[in-house]
C-alpha positions in Angstrom: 158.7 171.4 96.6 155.9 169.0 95.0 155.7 165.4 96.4 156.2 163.0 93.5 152.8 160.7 93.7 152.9 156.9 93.1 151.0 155.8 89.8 148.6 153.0 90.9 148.2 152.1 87.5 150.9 149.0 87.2 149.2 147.3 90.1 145.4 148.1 88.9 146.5 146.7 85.2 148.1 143.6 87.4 144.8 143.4 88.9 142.9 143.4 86.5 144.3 141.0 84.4 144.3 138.2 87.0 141.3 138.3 87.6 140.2 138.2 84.0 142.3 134.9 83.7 140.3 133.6 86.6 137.0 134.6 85.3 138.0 133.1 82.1 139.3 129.7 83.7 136.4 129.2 85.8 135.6 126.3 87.8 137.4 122.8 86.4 135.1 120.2 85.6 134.5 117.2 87.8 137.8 114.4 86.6 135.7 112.0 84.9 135.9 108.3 86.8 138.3 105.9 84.9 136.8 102.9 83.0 138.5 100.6 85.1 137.0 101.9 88.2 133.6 101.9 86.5 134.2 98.0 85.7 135.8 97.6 89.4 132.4 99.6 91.0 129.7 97.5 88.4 132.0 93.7 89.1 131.4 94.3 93.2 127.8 95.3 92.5 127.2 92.4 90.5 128.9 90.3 93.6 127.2 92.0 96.1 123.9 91.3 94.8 124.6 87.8 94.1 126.0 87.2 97.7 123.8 88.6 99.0 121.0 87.1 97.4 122.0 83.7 98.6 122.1 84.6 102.1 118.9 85.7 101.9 117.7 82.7 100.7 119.5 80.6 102.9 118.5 82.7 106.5 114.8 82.6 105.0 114.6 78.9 104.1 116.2 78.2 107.9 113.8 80.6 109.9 110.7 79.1 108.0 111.6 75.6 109.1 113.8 74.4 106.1 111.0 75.2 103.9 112.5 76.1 99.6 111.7 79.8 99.5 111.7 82.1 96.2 112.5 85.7 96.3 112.5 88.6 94.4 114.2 91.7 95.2 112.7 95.1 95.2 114.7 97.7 96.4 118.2 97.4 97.7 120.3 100.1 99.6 123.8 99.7 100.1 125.8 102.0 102.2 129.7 102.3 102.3 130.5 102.5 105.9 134.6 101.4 105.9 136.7 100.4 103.0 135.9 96.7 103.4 132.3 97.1 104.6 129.1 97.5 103.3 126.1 97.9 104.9 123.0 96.5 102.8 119.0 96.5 103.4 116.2 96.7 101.7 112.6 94.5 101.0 111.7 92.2 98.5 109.0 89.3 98.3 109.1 85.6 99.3 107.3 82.4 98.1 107.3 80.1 100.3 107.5 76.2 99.3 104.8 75.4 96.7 102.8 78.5 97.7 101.3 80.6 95.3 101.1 84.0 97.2 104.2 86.3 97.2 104.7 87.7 100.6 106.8 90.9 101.8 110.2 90.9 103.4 112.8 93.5 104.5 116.2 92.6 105.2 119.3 94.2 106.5 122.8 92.4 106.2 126.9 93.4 106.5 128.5 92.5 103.2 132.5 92.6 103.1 133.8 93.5 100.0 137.2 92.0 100.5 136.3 88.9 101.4 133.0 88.6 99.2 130.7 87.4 101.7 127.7 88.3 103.9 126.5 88.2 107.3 123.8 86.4 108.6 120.7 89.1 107.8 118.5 90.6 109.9 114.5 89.6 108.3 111.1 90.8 109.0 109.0 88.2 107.5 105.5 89.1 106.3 105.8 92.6 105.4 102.7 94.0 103.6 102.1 97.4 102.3 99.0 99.6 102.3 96.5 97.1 101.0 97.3 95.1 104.0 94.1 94.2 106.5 94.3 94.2 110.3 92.5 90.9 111.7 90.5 90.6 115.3 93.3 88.4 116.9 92.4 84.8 117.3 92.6 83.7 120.9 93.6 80.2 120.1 96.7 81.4 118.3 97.5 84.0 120.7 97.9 81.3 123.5 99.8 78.9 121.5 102.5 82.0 120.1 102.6 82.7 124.0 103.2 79.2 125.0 105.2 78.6 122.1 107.5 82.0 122.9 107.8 81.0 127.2 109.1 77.8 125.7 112.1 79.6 123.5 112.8 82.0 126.3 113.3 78.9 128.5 115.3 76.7 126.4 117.6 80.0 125.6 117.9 81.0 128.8 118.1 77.9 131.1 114.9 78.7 133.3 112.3 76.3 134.1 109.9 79.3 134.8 109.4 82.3 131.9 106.1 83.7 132.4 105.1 86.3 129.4 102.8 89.0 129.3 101.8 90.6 125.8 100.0 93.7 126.1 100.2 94.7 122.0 98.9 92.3 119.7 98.3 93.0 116.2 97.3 90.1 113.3 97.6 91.0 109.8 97.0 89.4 106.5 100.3 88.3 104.7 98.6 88.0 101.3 95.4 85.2 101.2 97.0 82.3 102.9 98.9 83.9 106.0 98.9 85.9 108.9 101.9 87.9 110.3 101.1 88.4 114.1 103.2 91.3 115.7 103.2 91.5 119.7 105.2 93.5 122.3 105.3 92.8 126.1 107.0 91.8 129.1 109.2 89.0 129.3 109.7 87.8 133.7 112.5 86.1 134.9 111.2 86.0 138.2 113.8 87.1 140.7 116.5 87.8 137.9 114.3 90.2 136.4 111.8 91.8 133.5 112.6 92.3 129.6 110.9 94.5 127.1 110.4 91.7 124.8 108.5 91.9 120.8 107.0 89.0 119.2 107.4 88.3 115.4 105.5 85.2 113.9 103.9 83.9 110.7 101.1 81.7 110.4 100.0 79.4 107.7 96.3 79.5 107.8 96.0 76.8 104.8 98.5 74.3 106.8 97.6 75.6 110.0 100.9 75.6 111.3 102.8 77.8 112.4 106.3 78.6 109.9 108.0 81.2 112.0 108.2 82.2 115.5 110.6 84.9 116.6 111.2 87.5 119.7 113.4 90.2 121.1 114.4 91.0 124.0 115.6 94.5 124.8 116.3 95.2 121.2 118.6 93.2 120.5 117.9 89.8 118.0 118.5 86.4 119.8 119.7 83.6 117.7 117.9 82.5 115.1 114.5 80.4 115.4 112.9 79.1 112.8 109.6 77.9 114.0 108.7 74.5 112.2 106.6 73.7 115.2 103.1 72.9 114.4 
């Protein structure tokens, strides 16, 4: 008695034929992103910038001593990091008053999108790129930036003695006219303790007087303090 056999060829032709249609459909194409979108992405953009542009200028002008700044932006990154928030940074350049040299800045600021409006920006004031030339530090200025830093620390902080010890100091030209003065150390508290602390400040040789004066402790900003001490 012979065993009838199953033809395979139905399914093969099946086979076959599906997976010419998928060879044949092939990957979609990305959906293309609606005008409106487009308009919605380019209008918060266009706020963003602008927003954030005039905090900039505000924050600067405060933490150089109420001084009118100029900027011009140079590079700006904006991250999405929720659906309201934005997180922005990048450098640019600052003229300061009736200066004529342009000096460096980075930035880094929270912009909400809902709302339209921008946090108060973290600044590094002074910025300069390769051409920039380190200085022998100046012992006068060193002193007064330490005496000037001991008397933030103890306004801030309530104590009538801050001792601080810098062991890092490095003075660099800020274009022609001023010196950005970068310093890390050890702020004491006596008997309530030490701090890592960094030193930020910017020095106007032609004025000779000092436009900014900023430190951290432990990594983590303090309020902020313009420095139109002189």
């Amino acid at each position: 008695m012979t065993t009838p056999r199953l033809c395979a060829w139905p399914f093969a032709v099946a086979l076959c034929l599906a997976t010419a249609t998928a060879l044949a459909t092939g990957p979609k194409p990305a959906t293309p992103i609606p005008q409106s979108s487009k308009d919605a992405l380019a209008h918060e953009r266009e706020t963003l910038d602008g927003v954030v542009a005039a905090s900039l200028v505000g924050a600067l002008s405060e933490q150089l001593g109420d001084r009118p700044v100029k900027i011009k932006l140079k590079h700006v990154d904006v991250q999405v990091t929720s659906l309201r928030d934005r997180l922005v940074s990048g450098q640019g350049e600052l003229q300061i008053d009736t200066a004529q040299d342009w000096i460096g800045f980075r930035f880094s600021t929270l912009y909400d999108a809902i709302f339209e409006s921008a946090g108060y920006p973290e600044l590094s004031i002074g910025t300069v790129g390769p051409g920039g030339r380190t200085l022998p530090n100046d012992s006068k200025l060193v002193r007064e930036l330490d005496d000037r830093v001991v008397g933030m620390l103890g306004k801030e902080f309530g104590y009538q003695q801050v001792r601080l010890q810098l062991d890092r100091i490095d003075t660099i030209e800020a274009g022609t006219r001023y010196l950005r003065i970068d310093a890390d150390g050890i702020a004491d508290f006596g008997m309530d303790g030490t701090a890592p602390a960094r030193v930020e400040a910017l020095y106007d040789r032609e004025q000779d007087a000092w436009l900014r004066v900023s430190y951290t402790l432990d990594g983590t900003p303090p309020p902020a303090s313009p420095a139109s001490l002189r």
